[in-house]
N, C-alpha and C positions, 0 to 999 in steps of 0.2 A: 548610417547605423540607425536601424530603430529601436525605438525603446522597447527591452520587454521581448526582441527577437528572440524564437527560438530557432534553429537551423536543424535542419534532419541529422537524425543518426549517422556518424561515420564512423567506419570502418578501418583499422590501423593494424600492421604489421606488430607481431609484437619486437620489445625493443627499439621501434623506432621513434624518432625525434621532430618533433617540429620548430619549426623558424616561421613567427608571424609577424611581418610589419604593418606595422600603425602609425598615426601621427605621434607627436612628441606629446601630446596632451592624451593620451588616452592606458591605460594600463590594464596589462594581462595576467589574469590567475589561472589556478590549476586548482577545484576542488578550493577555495576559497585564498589560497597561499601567492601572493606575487609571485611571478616567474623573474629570472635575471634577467636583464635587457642591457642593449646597447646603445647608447642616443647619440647623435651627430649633430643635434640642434633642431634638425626637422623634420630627420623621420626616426623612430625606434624598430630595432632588431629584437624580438623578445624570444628564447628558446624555454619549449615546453615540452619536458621529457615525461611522458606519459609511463611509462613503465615504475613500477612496484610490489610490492606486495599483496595484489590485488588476485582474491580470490575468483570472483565474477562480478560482472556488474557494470557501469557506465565511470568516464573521469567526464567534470563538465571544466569546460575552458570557458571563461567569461571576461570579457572585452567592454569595458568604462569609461566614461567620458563623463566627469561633473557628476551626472543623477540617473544617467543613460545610459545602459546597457544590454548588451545581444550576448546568447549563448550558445557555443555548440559541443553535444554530447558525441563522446568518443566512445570506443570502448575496441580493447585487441582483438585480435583472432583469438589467442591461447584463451581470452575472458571467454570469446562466446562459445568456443570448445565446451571449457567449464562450463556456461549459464546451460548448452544444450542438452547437458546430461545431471547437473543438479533441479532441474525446473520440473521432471516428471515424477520425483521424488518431495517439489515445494507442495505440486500440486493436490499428492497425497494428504502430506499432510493435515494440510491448508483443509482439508474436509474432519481432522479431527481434532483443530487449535482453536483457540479463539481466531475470529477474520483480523487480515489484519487491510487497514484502509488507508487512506488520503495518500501522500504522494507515493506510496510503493518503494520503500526505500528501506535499508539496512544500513547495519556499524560494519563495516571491515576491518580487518585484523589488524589492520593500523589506527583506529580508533574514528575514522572517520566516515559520514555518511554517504551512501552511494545507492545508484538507481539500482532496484531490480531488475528492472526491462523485462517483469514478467505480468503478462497481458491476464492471467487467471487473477488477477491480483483485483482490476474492474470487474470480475464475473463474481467474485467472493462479496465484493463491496454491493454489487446490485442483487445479488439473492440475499443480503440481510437487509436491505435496505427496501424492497421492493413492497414486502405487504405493508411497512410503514408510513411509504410515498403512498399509496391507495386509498389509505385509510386517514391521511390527512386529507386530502384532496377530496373523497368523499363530504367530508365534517368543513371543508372550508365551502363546497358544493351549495350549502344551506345558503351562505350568507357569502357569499365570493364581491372581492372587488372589483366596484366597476368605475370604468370610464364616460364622468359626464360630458356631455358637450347638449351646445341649441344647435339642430340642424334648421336650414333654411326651408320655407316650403311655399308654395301658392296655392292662397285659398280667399273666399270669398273675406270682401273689408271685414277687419277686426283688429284685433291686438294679439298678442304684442307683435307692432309693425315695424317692420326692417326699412329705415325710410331709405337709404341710400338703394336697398337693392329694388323697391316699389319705384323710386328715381327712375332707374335703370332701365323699369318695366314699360315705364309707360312711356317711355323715350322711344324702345323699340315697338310700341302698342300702342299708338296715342286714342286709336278706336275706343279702348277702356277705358276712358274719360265718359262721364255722363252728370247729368244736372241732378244734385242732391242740396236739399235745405240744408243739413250737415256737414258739406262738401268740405274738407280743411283747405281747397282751394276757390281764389275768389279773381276770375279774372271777370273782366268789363260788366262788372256788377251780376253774374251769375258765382252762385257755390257749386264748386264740380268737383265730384271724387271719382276714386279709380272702381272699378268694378271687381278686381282683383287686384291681390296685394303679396307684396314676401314678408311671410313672417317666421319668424325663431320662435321655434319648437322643441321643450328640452325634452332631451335624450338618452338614455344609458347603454351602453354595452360592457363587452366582459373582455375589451383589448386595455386592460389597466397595465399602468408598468412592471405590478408586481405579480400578475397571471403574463405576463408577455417571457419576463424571467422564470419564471416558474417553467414555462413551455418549453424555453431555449435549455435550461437543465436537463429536462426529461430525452428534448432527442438527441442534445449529445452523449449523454446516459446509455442510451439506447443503438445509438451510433458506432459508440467503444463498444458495448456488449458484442453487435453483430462482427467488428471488427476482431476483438480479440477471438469469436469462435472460428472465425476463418482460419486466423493465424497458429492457436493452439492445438498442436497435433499430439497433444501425449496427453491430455484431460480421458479419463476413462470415459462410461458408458454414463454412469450416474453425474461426472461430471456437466458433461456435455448437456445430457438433459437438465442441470438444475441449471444453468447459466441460458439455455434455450427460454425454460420456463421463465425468469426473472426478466430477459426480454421482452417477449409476450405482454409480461403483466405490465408492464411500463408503457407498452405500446394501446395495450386498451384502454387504460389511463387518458392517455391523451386521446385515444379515439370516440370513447364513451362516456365521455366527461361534459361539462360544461368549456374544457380545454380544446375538444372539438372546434370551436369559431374564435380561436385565439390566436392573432401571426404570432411567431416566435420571433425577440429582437437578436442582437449579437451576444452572445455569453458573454455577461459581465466578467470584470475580474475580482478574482477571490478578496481584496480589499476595497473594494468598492463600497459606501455606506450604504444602509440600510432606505428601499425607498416604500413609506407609506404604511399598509399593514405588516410590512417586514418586520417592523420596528414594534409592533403595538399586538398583532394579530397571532393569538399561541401556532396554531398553526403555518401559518404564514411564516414564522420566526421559527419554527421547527424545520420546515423545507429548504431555511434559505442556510441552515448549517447544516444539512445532507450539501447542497450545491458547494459551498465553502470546503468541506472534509474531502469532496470529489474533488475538486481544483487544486487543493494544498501541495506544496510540494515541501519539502525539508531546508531548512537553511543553515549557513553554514557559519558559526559564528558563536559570539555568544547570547545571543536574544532570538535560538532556534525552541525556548523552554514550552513554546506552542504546539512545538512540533514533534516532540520527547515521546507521543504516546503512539506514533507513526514509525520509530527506527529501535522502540525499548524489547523489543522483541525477536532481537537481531540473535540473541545467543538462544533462544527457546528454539527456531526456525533451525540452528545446525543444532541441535541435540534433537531434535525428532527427526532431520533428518538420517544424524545418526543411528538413530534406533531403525530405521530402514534397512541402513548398510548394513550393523550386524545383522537383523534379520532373515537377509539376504546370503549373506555367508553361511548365516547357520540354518538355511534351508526351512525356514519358517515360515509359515503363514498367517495371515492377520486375524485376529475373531472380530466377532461380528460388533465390541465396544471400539477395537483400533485402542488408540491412542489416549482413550477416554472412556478404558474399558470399569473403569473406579476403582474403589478401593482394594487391593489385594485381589485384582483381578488381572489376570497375565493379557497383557498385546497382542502376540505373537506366541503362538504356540508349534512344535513340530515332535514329531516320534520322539526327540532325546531330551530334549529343552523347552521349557515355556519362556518369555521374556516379556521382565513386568518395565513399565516407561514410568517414572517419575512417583512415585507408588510406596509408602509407609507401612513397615508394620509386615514386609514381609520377612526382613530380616529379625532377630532380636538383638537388641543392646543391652551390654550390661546395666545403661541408664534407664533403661525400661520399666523395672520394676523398682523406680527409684520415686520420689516429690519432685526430680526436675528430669524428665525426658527429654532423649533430644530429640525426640521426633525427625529424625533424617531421612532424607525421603534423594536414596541413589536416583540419578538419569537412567542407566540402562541395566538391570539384571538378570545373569542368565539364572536360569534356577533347573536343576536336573526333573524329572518329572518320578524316577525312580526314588529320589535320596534328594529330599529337599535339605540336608546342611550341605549339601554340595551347589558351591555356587559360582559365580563368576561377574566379579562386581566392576560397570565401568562406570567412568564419568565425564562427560564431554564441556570440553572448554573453550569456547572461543573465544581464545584469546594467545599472543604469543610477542614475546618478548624482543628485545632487540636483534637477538641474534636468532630469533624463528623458532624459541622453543617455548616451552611451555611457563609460564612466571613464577617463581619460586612459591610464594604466597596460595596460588592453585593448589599448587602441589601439597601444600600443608592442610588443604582441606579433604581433598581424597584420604593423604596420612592417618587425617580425624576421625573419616569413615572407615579405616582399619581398625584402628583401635577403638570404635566402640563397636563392632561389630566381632572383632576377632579375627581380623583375616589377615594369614599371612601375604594375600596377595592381591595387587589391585590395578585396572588400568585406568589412563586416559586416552580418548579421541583429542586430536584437537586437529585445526590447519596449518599444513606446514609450507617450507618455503618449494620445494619440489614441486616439478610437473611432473613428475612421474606415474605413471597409475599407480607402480607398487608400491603402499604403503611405509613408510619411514619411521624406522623402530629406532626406538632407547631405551635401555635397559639400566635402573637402577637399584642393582641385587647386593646385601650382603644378611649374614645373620640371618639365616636362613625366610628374609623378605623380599617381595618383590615388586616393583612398580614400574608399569612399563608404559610406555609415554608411542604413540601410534600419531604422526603425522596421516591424515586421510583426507582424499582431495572429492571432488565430483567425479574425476574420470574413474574413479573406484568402482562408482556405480554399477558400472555396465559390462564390467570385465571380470570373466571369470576366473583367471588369475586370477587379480587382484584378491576378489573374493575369497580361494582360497589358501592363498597366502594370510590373509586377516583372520580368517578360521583356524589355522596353525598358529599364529602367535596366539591371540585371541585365548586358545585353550590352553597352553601353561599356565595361566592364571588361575584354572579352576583350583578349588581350594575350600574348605568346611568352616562352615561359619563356628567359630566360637574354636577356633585350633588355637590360635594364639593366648588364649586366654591358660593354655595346661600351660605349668613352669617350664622354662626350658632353660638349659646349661649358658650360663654367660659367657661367652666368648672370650677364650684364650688369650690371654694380653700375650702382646709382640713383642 
C-alpha cells in the first residue's frame, strides 16, 4: 500500500456491495465511518455497502494501516445518471455565484461531504485565479529567487583555486607545469606552477526551489484546465471561451516570464512546509496559497474547519440550481444580470412571469413599515408581469429528514414567509428519496392554506414531463400577496 494512493475513478452498479480483504492490521471506511468486518486472526473480511441517499457525486473508501493510507473513489451508475444532467445546470450557474474552489466538494442530503466530479469546477478556479498569478509573478519578476552555487571553470593561475580539481589537471597535463619564482610547488629546488588552474566561480540562476514549485503549480494548473475542456461538453460558448482564455494566460506566464529557464520539480503536497521566500516573500506566500486551495481536498471529521469554506456552499448551489428548474418549466428566459441581476431586478423573465432569485423588497411585509424589518429575502419568486400582488412564492431546501422529507424546523420558516407576507400559499423544492424524474409531491392544506413540499431530482432537468408536471403543481400556488392578512371566518369546531 502506499501512502497517500489515490486509485482511479470506479464505476459501480447501483445497489451493489462490496467485500474487501485486508490484513488483520489494516481497517476500512466508507466516507470516513468503519465498515463492519470479519477477522479470522489473519486476514479481515470487510463489507462496504455503498448505496444511500446519495444525490450525485463520489463515496471514497479508504484503506489504513498505523499512519498509511490509499483511497479509492466510487461512485453509481444512478449517481452519474444524476451528476450528467445536474452539471449543465452547475455550470450555469457557477457563471453567476460566487466560484467556488479547492477540493470541489459539497454536503449531501445526509450531511456529509462528497466529491463533485465536476471538471468546470478547475476552469471557475483558474479564471479567478489567473490575472492574479500574472501579476504576482510579474512583481516577483523584479526581484525573483535565485539559486547560488560556485561553478567550476579553467582559467589562467589565480584565486580562488580549486586545489583538488588543479590536482586533477595537471595529473592529466603535466606539460602545464612551468618554472615560476612564485610557483606554490618546489620540486629539486626549482618553484613550478601550473599555467592553468580550476577555479570556483560564483554563480546565480533562477532554478531556486521556490520558482521550481511555483513552475510545477502552473503546469499542472494548466494541465487540468486543458483536461477538464476536453472532458466538459455542456460548458456553453462563453464558457468554453473563458476557461480557454484562463489557460492561455497561465501558459504565457510560464512562457514569457523569467519562469521560462526554470525545470518544474514534482508537485509538492498541500502540507508540505513553507520553503525560503515562501515563508518571508508577500508574493511568493501569496502563490504558495493559490497552489494549497488547488490541492485541498475536504476532510472528513472533526478538524475539516479549514475546509468549511470549500463544501459551505452546498445549499446556495441546489437553490440556483433550482431557480433553473422552475425557469425552465415556466418557459423563461435569462436577462442579461442572470442570477445577479440585483436588487428588485427579476432573473428570468417570460410572456407571463418574471422570476426574481434570492431578492428583497419585492414582496411587502407587514414588518416593512415597521423599526424592525424583516428584510426576507425568498429563494425563488414567480411574480405575474400583468398583477404584481399575484405571486408564487418558493423556497428551496437542501435538506431532508430521516424519513426523506422535508425537516419540520424548514418548514417553520417558509410558514414565517406566509405570514409576513400574506400568503395563503407557499411551496418548497427540496431532494427526495425517489429516482423518479416525476417530481414527488406533498400536500399540506387545511384552512383555507397551503404548503406544498416538491421532491426534485437532476433527472428533472431534461425532461419535459417532468417539466410540465412541476408547472402544474407549481401554479396552485399562485396566490396575492397580502390575501391573508383580510379576516377570515374561524373554522368551524368539530
Amino acid at each position: 500500500m502506499t501512502n497517500g494512493q489515490v486509485l482511479p475513478l470506479t464505476s459501480l452498479a447501483d445497489g451493489e456491495t462490496l467485500l474487501i480483504e485486508t490484513p488483520s492490521d489494516h481497517r476500512v471506511s466508507l466516507d470516513g465511518a468503519l465498515c463492519p468486518r470479519v477477522d479470522d486472526g489473519t486476514r479481515v473480511l470487510t463489507l462496504v455497502d455503498v448505496d444511500g441517499p446519495l444525490i450525485f457525486g463520489a463515496r471514497r473508501i479508504e484503506v489504513t494501516r498505523n499512519h498509511q493510507s490509499a483511497v479509492v473513489d466510487l461512485i453509481t451508475t444512478g449517481g452519474t445518471r444524476a451528476l450528467a444532467r445536474l452539471l449543465p445546470a452547475v455550470a450555469q450557474v457557477e457563471r453567476w455565484m460566487p466560484r467556488f474552489r479547492g477540493g470541489f466538494w459539497y454536503l449531501d442530503v445526509d450531511g456529509r461531504p462528497r466529491r463533485l466530479l465536476d471538471p468546470t469546477r478547475v476552469l471557475a478556479f483558474a479564471r479567478d485565479v489567473a490575472p492574479t498569478i500574472e501579476q504576482l509573478v510579474r512583481d516577483i519578476e523584479q526581484r525573483p529567487a535565485l539559486r547560488h552555487a560556485r561553478k567550476s571553470r579553467v582559467q589562467p593561475w589565480g584565486f580562488p583555486i580549486d586545489v583538488e580539481g588543479t590536482l586533477r589537471l595537471l595529473a592529466q597535463r603535466p606539460d602545464l607545469v612551468e618554472r615560476s619564482p612564485v610557483g606554490p610547488l618546489r620540486v629539486r629546488g626549482d618553484n613550478l606552477g601550473p599555467r592553468l588552474v580550476a577555479c570556483h566561480v560564483p554563480a546565480a540562476d533562477y532554478a531556486a526551489p521556490e520558482n521550481r514549485r511555483l513552475v510545477a503549480f502552473l503546469l499542472a494548473l494548466s494541465n487540468s484546465c486543458r483536461s477538464a475542456l476536453r472532458t466538459v461538453r455542456w460548458l456553453d460558448e462563453r464558457g468554453a471561451a473563458d476557461g480557454t482564455a484562463a489557460r492561455r494566460r497561465i501558459d504565457r506566464v510560464l512562457a514569457r516570464t523569467f519562469l521560462s529557464s526554470v525545470p518544474p520539480c514534482d508537485l509538492p503536497h498541500a502540507d508540505e512546509p513553507p520553503l525560503g521566500l515562501e515563508d518571508a516573500h508577500p508574493g511568493y506566500k501569496a502563490l504558495r496559497r493559490l497552489r494549497i486551495e488547488y490541492q485541498t481536498d475536504a476532510k472528513y471529521g472533526a478538524n475539516d474547519g479549514l475546509h468549511r469554506k470549500h463544501i459551505a456552499t452546498a445549499d446556495r448551489v441546489f437553490q440556483a440550481w433550482c431557480c433553473y428548474l422552475v425557469a425552465a418549466a415556466f418557459n423563461l428566459q435569462i436577462t442579461p444580470g442572470g442570477l445577479r441581476a440585483g436588487h428588485r431586478a427579476p432573473a428570468f423573465v417570460g410572456d407571463e412571469w418574471e422570476l426574481f432569485y434570492d431578492t428583497e423588497g419585492v414582496l411587502v411585509s407587514w414588518r416593512g413599515a415597521t423599526s424592525r424589518p424583516d428584510n426576507f429575502r425568498p429563494d425563488i419568486l414567480l411574480r405575474r408581469r400583468d398583477d404584481h400582488r399575484r405571486v408564487i412564492l418558493l423556497d428551496a431546501k437542501y435538506a431532508i429528514d430521516e424519513v426523506h422529507e422535508v425537516p419540520a424546523d424548514r418548514l417553520k420558516e417558509v410558514q414565517a414567509y406566509m405570514h409576513s407576507f400574506g400568503l395563503r400559499r407557499a411551496g418548497i423544492l427540496h431532494p427526495g428519496r425517489s429516482q423518479s424524474r416525476t417530481p414527488v409531491l406533498d400536500r399540506a392544506e387545511a384552512g383555507g392554506f397551503l404548503l406544498l413540499a416538491a421532491a426534485v431530482l437532476p433527472a428533472a432537468m431534461k425532461d419535459p414531463d417532468s417539466l410540465t408536471t412541476l408547472r402544474t403543481a407549481l401554479s396552485t400556488l399562485e396566490c396575492a400577496c397580502g390575501e391573508s392578512f383580510i379576516p377570515i371566518r374561524p373554522l368551524e369546531e368539530s
